[in-house]
KEFIMI-469754 format. One record per residue (C-alpha): residue in one letter; residue number from 1; x, y negated, z. Coordinates in steps of 0.05 Angstrom, whole numbers. Each point is the difference from the previous one (the first is absolute). Layout:
(pt 'A', NUM, (X, Y, Z))
...
This chain:
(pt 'X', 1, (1221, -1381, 1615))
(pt 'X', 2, (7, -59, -51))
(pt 'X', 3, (-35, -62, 28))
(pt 'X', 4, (-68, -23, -35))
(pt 'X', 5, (2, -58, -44))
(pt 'X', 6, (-20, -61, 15))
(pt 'X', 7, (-66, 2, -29))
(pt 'X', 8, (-8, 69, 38))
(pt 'X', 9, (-66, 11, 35))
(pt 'X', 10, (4, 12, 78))
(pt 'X', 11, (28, 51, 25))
(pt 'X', 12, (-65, 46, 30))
(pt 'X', 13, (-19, -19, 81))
(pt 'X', 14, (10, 42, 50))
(pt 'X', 15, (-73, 13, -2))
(pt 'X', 16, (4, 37, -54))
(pt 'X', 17, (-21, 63, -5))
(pt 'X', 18, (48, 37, -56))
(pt 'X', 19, (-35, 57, -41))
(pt 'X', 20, (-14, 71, 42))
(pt 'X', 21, (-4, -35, 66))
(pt 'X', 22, (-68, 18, 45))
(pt 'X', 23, (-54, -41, -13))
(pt 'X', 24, (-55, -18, 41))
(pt 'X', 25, (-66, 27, -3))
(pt 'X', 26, (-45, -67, 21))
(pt 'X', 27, (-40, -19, -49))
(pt 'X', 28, (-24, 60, -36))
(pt 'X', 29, (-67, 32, -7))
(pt 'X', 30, (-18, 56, 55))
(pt 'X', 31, (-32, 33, -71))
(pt 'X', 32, (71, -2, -30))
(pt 'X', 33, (26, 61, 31))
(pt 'X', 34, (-55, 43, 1))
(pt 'X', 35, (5, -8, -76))
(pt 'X', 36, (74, 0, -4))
(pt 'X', 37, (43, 70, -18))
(pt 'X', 38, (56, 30, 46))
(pt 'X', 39, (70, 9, -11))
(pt 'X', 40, (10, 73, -7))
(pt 'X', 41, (65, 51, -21))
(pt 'X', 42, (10, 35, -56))
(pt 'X', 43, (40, 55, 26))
(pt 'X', 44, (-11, 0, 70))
(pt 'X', 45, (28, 58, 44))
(pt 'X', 46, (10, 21, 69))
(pt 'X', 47, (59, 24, -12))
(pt 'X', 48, (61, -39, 43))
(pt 'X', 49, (49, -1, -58))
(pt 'X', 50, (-55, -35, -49))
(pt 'X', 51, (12, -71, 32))
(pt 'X', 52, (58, -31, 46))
(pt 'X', 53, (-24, 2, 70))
(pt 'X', 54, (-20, -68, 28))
(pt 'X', 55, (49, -20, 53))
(pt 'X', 56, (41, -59, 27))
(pt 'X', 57, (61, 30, -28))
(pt 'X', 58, (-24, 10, -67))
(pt 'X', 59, (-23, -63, -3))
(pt 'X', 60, (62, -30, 14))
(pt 'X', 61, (30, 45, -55))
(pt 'X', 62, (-46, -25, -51))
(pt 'X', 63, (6, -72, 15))
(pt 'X', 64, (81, 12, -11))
(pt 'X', 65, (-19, 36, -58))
(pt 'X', 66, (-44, -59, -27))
(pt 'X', 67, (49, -56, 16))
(pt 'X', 68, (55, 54, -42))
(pt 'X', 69, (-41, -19, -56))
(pt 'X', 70, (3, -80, -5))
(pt 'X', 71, (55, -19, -55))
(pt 'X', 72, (50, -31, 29))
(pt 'X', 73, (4, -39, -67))
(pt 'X', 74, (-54, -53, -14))
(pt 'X', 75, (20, -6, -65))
(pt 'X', 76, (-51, 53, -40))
(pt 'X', 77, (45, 9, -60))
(pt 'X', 78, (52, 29, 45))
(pt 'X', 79, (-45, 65, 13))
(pt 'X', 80, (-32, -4, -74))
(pt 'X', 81, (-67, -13, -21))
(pt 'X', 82, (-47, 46, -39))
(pt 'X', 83, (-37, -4, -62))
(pt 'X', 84, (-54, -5, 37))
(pt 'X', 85, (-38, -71, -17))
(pt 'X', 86, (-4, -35, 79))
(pt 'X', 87, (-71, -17, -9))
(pt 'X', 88, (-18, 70, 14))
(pt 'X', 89, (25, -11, 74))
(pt 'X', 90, (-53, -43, 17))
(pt 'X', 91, (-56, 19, -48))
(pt 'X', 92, (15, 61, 50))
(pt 'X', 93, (-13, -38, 59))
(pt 'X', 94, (-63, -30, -25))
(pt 'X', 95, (-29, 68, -21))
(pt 'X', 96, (26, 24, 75))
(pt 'X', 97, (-38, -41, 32))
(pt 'X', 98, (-67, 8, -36))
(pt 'X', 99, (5, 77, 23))
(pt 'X', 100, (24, -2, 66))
(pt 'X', 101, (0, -46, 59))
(pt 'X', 102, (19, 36, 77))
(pt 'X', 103, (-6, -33, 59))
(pt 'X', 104, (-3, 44, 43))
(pt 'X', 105, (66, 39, -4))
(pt 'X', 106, (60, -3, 52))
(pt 'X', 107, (78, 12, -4))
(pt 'X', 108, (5, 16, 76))
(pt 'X', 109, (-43, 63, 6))
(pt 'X', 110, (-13, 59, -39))
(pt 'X', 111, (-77, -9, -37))
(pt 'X', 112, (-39, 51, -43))
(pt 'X', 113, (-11, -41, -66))
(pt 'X', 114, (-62, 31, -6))
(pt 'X', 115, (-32, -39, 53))
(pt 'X', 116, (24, -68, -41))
(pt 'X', 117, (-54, -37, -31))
(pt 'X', 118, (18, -35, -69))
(pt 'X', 119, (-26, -59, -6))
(pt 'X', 120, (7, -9, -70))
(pt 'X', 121, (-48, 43, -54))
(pt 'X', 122, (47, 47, -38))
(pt 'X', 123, (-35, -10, -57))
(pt 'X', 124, (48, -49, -56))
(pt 'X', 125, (-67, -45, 10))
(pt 'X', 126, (37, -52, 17))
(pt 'X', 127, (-35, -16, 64))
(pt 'X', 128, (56, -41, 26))
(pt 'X', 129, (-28, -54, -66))
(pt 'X', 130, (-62, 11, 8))
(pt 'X', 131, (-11, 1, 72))
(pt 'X', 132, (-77, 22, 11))
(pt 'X', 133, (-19, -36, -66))
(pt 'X', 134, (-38, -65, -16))
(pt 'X', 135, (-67, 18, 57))
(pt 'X', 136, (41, 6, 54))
(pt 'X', 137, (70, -29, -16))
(pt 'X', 138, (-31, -62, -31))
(pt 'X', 139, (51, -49, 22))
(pt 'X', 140, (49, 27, -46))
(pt 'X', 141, (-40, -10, -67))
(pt 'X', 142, (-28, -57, -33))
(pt 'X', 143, (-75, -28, 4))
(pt 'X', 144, (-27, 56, -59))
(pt 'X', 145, (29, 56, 41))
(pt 'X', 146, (44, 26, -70))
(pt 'X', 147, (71, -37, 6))
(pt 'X', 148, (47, 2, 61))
(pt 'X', 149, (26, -71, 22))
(pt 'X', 150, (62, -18, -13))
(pt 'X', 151, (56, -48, 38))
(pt 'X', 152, (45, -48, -27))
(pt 'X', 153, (67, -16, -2))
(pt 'X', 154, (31, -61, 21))
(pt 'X', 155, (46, -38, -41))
(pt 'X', 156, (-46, 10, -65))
(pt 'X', 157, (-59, 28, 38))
(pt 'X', 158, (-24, 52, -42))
(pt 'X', 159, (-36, 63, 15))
(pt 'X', 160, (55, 42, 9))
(pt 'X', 161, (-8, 12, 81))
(pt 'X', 162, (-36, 45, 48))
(pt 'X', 163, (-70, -37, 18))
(pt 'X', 164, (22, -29, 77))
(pt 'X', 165, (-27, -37, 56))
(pt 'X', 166, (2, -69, 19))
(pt 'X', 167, (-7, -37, 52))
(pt 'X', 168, (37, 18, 79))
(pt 'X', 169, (23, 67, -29))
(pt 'X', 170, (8, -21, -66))
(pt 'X', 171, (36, 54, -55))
(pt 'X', 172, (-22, 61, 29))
(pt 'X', 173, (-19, 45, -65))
(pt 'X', 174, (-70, 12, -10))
(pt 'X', 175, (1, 64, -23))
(pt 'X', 176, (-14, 77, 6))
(pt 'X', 177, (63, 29, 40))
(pt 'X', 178, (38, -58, 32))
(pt 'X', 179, (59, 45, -16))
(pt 'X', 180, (8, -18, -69))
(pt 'X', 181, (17, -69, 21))
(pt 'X', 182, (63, 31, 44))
(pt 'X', 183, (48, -16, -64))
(pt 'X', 184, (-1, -44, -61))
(pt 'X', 185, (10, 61, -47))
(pt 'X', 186, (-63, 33, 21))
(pt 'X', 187, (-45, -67, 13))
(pt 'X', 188, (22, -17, -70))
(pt 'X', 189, (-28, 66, -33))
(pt 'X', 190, (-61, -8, 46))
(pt 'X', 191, (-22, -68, -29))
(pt 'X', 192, (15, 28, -69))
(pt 'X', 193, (-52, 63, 12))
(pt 'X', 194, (-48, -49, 25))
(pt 'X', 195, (16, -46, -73))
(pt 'X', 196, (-13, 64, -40))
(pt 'X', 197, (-65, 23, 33))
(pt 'X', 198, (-23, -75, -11))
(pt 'X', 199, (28, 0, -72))
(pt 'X', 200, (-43, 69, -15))
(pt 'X', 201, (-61, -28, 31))
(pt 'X', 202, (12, -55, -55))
(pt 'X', 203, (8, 56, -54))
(pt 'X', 204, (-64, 33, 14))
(pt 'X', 205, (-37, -69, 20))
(pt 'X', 206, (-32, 0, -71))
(pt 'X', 207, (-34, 74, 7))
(pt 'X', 208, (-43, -21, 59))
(pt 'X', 209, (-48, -46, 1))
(pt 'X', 210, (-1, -46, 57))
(pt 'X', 211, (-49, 38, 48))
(pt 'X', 212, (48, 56, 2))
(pt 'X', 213, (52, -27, 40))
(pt 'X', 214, (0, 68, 43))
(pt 'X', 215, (9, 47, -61))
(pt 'X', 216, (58, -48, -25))
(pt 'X', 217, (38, 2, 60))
(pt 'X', 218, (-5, 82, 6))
(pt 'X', 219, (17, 0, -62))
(pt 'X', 220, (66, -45, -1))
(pt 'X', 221, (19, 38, 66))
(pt 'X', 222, (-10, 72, -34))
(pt 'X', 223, (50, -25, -49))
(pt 'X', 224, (47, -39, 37))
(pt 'X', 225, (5, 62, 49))
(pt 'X', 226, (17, 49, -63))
(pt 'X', 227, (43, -46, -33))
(pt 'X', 228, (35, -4, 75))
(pt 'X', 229, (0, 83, 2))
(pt 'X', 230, (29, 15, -71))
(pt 'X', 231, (57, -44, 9))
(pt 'X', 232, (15, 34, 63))
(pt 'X', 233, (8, 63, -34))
(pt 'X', 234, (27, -17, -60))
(pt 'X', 235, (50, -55, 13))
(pt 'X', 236, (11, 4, 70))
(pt 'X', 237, (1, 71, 9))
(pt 'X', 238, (26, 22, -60))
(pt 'X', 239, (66, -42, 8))
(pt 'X', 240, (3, 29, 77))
(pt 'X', 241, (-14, 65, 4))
(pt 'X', 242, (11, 20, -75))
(pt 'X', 243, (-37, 13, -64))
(pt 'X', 244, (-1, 73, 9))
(pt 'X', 245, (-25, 0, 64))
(pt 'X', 246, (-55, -48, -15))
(pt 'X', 247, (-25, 34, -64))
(pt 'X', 248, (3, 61, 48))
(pt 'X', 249, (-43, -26, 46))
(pt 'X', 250, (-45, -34, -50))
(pt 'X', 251, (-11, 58, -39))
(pt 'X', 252, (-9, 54, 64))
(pt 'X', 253, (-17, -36, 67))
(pt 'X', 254, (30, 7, 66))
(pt 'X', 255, (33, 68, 14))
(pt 'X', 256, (13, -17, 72))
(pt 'X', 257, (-49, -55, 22))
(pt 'X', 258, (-64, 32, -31))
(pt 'X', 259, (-71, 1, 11))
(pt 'X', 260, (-1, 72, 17))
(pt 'X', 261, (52, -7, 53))
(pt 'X', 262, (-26, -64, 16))
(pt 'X', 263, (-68, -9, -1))
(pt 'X', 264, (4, -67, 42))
(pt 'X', 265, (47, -53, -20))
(pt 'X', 266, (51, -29, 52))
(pt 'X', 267, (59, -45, -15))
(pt 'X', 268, (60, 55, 9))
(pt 'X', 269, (55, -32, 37))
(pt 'X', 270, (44, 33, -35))
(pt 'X', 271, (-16, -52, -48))
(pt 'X', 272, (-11, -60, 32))
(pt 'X', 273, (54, 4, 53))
(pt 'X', 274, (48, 36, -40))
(pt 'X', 275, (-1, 2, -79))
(pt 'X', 276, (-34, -57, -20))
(pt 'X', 277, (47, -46, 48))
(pt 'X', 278, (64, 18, -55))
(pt 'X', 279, (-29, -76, -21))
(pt 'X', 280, (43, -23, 55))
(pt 'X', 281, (64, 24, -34))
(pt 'X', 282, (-24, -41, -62))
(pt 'X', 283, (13, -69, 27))
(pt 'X', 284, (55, -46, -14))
(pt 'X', 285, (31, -49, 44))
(pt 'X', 286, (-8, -50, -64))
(pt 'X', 287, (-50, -14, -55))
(pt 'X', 288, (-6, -54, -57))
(pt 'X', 289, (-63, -25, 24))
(pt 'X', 290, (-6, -47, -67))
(pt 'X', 291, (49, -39, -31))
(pt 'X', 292, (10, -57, 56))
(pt 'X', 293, (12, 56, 59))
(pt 'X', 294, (37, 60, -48))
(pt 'X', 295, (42, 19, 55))
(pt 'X', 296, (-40, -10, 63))
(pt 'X', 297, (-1, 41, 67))
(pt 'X', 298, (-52, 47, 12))
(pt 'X', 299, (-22, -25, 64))
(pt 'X', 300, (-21, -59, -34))
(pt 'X', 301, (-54, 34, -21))
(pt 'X', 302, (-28, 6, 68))
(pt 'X', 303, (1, -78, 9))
(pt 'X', 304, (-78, -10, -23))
(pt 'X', 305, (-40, 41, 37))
(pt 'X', 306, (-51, -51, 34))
(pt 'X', 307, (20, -54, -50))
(pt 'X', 308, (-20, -20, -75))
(pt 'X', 309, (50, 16, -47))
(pt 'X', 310, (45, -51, -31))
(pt 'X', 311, (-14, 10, -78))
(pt 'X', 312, (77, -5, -14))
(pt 'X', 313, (5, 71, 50))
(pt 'X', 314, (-52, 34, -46))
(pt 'X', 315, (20, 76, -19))
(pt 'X', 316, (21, 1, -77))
(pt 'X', 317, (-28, 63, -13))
(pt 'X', 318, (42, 19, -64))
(pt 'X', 319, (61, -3, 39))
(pt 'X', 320, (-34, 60, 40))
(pt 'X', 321, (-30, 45, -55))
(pt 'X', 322, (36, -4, -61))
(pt 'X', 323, (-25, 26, -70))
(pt 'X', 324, (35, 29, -49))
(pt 'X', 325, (15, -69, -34))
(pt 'X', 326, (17, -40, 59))
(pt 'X', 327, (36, 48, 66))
(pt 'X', 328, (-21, -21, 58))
(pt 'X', 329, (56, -45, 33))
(pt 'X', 330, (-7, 40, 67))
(pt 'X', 331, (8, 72, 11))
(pt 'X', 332, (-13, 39, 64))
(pt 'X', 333, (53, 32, 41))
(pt 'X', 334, (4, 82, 3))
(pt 'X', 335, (-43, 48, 28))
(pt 'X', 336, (58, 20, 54))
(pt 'X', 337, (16, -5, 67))
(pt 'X', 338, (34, -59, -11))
(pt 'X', 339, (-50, -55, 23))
(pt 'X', 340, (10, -80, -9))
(pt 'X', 341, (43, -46, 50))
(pt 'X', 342, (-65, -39, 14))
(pt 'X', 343, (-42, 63, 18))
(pt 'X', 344, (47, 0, 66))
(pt 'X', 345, (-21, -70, 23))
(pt 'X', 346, (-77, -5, -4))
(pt 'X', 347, (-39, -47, 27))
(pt 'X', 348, (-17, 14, 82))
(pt 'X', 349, (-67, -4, 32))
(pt 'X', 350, (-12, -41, 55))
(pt 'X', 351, (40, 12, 63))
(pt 'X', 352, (36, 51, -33))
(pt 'X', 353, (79, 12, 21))
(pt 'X', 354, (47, -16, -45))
(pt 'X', 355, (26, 62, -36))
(pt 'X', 356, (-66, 36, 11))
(pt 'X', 357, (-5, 57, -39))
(pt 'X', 358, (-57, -23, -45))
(pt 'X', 359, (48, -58, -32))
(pt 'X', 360, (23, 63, -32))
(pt 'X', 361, (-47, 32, -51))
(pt 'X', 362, (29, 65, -3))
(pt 'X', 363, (21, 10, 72))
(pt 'X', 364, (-76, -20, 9))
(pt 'X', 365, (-27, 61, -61))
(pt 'X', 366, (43, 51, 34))
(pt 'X', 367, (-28, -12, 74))
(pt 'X', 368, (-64, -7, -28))
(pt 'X', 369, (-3, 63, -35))
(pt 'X', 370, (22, 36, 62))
(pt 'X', 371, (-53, -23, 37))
(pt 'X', 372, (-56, 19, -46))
(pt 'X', 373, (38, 74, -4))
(pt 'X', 374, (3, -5, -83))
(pt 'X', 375, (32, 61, -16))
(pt 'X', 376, (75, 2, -18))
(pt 'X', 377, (21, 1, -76))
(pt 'X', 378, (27, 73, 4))
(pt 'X', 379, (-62, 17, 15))
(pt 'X', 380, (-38, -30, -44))
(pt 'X', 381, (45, 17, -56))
(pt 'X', 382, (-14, 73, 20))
(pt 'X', 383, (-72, 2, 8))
(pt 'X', 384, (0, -39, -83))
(pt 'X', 385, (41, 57, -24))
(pt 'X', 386, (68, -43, -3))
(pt 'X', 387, (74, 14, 17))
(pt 'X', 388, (17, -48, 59))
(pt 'X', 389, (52, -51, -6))
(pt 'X', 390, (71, 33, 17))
(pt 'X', 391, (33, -22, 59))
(pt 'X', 392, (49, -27, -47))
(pt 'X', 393, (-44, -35, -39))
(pt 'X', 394, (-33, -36, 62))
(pt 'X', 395, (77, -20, 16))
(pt 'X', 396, (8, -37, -61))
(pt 'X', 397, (18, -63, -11))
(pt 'X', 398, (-57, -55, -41))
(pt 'X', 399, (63, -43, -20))
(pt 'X', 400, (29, 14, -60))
(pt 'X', 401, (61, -60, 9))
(pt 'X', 402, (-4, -11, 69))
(pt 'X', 403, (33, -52, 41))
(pt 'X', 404, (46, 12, 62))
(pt 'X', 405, (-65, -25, 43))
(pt 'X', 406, (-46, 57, -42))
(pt 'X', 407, (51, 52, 7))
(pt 'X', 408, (1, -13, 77))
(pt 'X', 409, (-74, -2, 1))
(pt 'X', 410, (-18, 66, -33))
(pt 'X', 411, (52, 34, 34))
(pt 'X', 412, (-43, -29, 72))
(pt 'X', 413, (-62, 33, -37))
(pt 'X', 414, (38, 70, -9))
(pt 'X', 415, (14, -3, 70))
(pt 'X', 416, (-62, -21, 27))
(pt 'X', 417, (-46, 57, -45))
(pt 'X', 418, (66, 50, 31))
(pt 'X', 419, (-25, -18, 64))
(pt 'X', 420, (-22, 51, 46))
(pt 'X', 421, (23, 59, -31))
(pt 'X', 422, (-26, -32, -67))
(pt 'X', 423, (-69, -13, 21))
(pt 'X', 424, (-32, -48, -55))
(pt 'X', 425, (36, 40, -57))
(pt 'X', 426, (-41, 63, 27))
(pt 'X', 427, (-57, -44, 18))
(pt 'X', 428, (5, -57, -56))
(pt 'X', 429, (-63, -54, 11))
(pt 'X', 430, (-38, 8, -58))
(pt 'X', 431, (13, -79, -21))
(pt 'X', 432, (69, 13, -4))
(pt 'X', 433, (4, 65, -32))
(pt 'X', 434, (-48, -29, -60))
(pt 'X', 435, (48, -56, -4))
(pt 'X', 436, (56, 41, -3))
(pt 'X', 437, (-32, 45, -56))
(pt 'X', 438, (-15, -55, -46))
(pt 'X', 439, (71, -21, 11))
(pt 'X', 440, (36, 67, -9))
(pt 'X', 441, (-48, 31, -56))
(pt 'X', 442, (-16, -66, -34))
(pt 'X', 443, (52, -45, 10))
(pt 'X', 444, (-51, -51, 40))
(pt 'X', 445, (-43, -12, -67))
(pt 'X', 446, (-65, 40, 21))
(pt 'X', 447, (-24, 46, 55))
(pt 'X', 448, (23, 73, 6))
(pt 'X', 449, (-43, 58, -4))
(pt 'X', 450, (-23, -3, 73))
(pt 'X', 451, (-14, -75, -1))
(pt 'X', 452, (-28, -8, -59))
(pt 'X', 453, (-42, 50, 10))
(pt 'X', 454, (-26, -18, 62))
(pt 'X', 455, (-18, -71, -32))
(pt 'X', 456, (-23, 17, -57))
(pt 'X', 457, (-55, 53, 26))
(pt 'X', 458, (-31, -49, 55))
(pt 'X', 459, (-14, -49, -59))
(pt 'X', 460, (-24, 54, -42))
(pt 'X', 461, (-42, 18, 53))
(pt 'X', 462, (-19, -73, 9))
(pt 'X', 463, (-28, 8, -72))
(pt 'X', 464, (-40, 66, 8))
(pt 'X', 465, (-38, -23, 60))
(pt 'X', 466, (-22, -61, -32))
(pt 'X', 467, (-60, 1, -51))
(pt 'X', 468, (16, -62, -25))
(pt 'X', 469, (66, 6, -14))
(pt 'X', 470, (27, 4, -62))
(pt 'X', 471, (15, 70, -13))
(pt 'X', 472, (-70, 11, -1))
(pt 'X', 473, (-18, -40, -57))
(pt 'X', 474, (32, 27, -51))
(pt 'X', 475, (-16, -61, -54))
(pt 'X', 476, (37, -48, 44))
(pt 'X', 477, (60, -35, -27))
(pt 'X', 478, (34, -65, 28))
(pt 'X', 479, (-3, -56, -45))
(pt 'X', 480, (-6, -65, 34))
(pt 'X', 481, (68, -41, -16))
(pt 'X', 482, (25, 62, -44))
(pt 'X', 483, (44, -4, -53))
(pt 'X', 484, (10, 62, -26))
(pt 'X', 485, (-36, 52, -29))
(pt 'X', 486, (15, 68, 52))
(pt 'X', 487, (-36, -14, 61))
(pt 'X', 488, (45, 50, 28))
(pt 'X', 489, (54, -63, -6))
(pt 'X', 490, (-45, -45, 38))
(pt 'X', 491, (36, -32, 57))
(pt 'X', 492, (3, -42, 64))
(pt 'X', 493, (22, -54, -40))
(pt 'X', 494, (-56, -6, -53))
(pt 'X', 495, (-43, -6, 67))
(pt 'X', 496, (31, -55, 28))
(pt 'X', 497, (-7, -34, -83))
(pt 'X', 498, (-66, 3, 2))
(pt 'X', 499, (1, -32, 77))
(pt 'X', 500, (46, -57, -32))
(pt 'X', 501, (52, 10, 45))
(pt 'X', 502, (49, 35, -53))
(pt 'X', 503, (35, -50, 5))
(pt 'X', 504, (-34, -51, 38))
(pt 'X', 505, (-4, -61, -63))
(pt 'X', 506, (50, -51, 14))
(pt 'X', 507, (43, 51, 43))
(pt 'X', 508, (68, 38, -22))
């Protein structure tokens, strides 16, 4: 891995706690998980052939299979990007982490998901902003209870930084989720979501009159929270999972994860464990950050949790989603099980051996999948009506000009899912197999029909459970920082205009 530059932040501490580690519980309400939803399955079975049995052994084969799936290259344009803009990575994180939070689950027994709690509201209500609003989680908001406070920068000091503490433990985030300080990427669209809602509260400021302070506030969440939702399904989804799918699913609801089936909601892990993760395939081991970092590491990004962000390391947001006028500068790696250098060398908690298996994301996906008994992808695929992946197609190489180092890699893969008398290409962990579809069906540009499906339905469902979301108000239409005239082309970039952080003045 290149070496960061000199004005590089600090590499993260040892401390740190990299994103899908366990958290700890202290601190939250006894009330919080009587109210919370459980994990769940969306095809769950008794059946032994519908999941890989837990063991030692299989373990051990999914960690190889995992580490098979590092690139041996850190240089991204070696294993070809997508078209995919690379702000869609972690606008995926952030919208992750206002649906689900676990800390409960383990990698070294067999659990029943079902008895989970998720600590997040699946709701797109974005709790993880919002925390328990201005009553109760006062300290994030100003002295009228309507705007959020904001942080600053230093260097020029402006409000373009997570709120944070001073004091002994000075640059913690004050925030909803603490997660969405983990990375600069994600902290960066957080204090842009908390810019908008304060910019709408401006917008509507001249409809109330001043003794309605509550009523302006409901008001600027309802439509920051359906502003959040439509661009969720029609610019995120629509460039991951497809336009036909989505206009499918908008037009006729769930067919798998319905009401009727499903009368109560719980967060399928089929989802959270397994489909939604294919963000992880997404990340590069480089990114232009703006115009005085354009080639920086992606670690760096980890170097400001705790601390106040330097404004010369602000995110330029253009270089992340592009328009049709102005490409963004970076684009996302594949959908494919070929996953980033840097996603093999993550960040270790403390006391943790060196080469533990959780420095390696998708060692750490597989085991974890395993051990909440998700059901394979052949099995999946059958129960949604879909031809499994061929044994040949799960062979198959991601690289399309690979080195000498990638050739000798895949061909460790082919041996390791050949393994016990071909094992995971009988048995293929969901995770992998919906990698592996986007890769074979789609070239690594969107989801296949099994992943895309299983994503798209747990948002849609998202939607139908929630009265206030947008699908219910038919007269909604995004305008705040649009410039077009189909709402339909309303994006997360015309968001983050209105916020004032597209681009961030003075930054390129």
């Amino acid at each position: 891995m290149e070496p960061s530059s000199p004005n590089a932040p600090n590499q993260a501490p040892a401390e740190h706690l990299a994103h899908g580690f366990k958290r700890t519980l202290f601190g939250f309400s006894p009330s919080l998980k009587k109210a919370s939803n459980n994990y769940g399955y969306l095809f769950k079975t008794s059946s032994s052939k519908a999941s890989l049995p837990f063991s030692s052994d299989n373990q051990q084969l999914l960690e190889r299979l995992g580490r098979s799936m590092i690139d041996s290259d850190g240089r991204d344009e070696q294993s070809g990007f997508s078209g995919i803009d690379a702000g869609y990575t972690y606008f995926g994180q952030f919208v992750d982490h206002d649906l689900t939070l676990d800390v409960d689950s383990k990698t070294s027994q067999l659990q029943d998901a079902s008895q989970l709690t998720n600590y997040r509201s699946p709701n797109l209500d974005l709790d993880s902003v919002y925390g328990a609003g201005p009553a109760i989680s006062a300290y994030m908001y100003d002295t009228e209870s309507l705007r959020f406070i904001l942080g600053r920068t230093s260097g020029q000091g402006q409000e373009f930084d997570l709120p944070r503490t001073t004091g002994a433990n000075s640059g913690l985030a004050i925030i909803g989720d603490p997660r969405n300080d983990e990375n600069l990427f994600v902290a960066q669209f957080h204090m842009s979501i908390l810019r908008f809602h304060n910019a709408v509260v401006e917008a509507l400021r001249p409809s109330f009159s001043p003794e309605k302070k509550a009523e302006l506030f409901a008001q600027a969440q309802k439509e920051v929270r359906q502003h959040y939702q439509w661009v969720v399904f029609h610019d995120y989804l629509r460039t991951l999972i497809g336009a036909d799918l989505l206009n499918d699913l908008l037009s006729n609801g769930p067919t798998y994860f319905t009401r009727k089936k499903y009368p109560s909601f719980s967060m399928p892990v089929e989802f959270s464990v397994a489909a939604y993760r294919f963000g992880h395939s997404l990340i590069r081991n480089h990114y232009h950050f703006n115009a005085s970092f354009s080639d920086a590491p992606f670690t760096n990004a980890f170097g400001f949790t705790k601390g106040t962000v330097p404004s010369i390391w602000n995110v330029h947001w253009p270089s992340f989603f592009g328009t049709a006028a102005q490409p963004a500068v970076n684009k996302a790696r594949k959908i494919d099980t070929c996953v980033a250098f840097s996603m093999g060398n993550l960040p270790l908690a403390p006391g943790a051996a060196p080469q533990n298996m959780f420095t390696v994301l998708s060692a750490r996906n597989l085991v974890r999948s395993m051990a909440l008994n998700v059901p394979t992808g052949q099995y999946v695929a059958k129960r949604m009506r879909q031809t499994p992946l061929s044994q040949a197609q799960l062979l198959s190489s991601p690289y399309l000009n690979p080195t000498d180092e990638q050739v000798t890699s895949h061909r460790q893969q082919q041996e390791i899912l050949q393994a016990d008398n071909g094992l995971l290409l009988k048995q293929t962990p969901l995770w992998f197999y919906i990698l592996k579809e986007a890769e074979v069906i789609h070239q690594g540009e969107q989801l296949g029909p099994v992943g895309g499906r299983i994503v798209g339905e747990v948002f849609m469902r998202l939607l139908v459970d929630s009265e206030e979301s947008f699908i219910h108000n038919p007269e909604f239409k995004p305008h705040y920082g649009f410039e077009g005239t189909d709402p339909s082309k309303y994006k997360i970039a015309d968001m983050l205009r209105f916020a004032g952080t597209y681009p961030i003045p003075g930054l390129q």
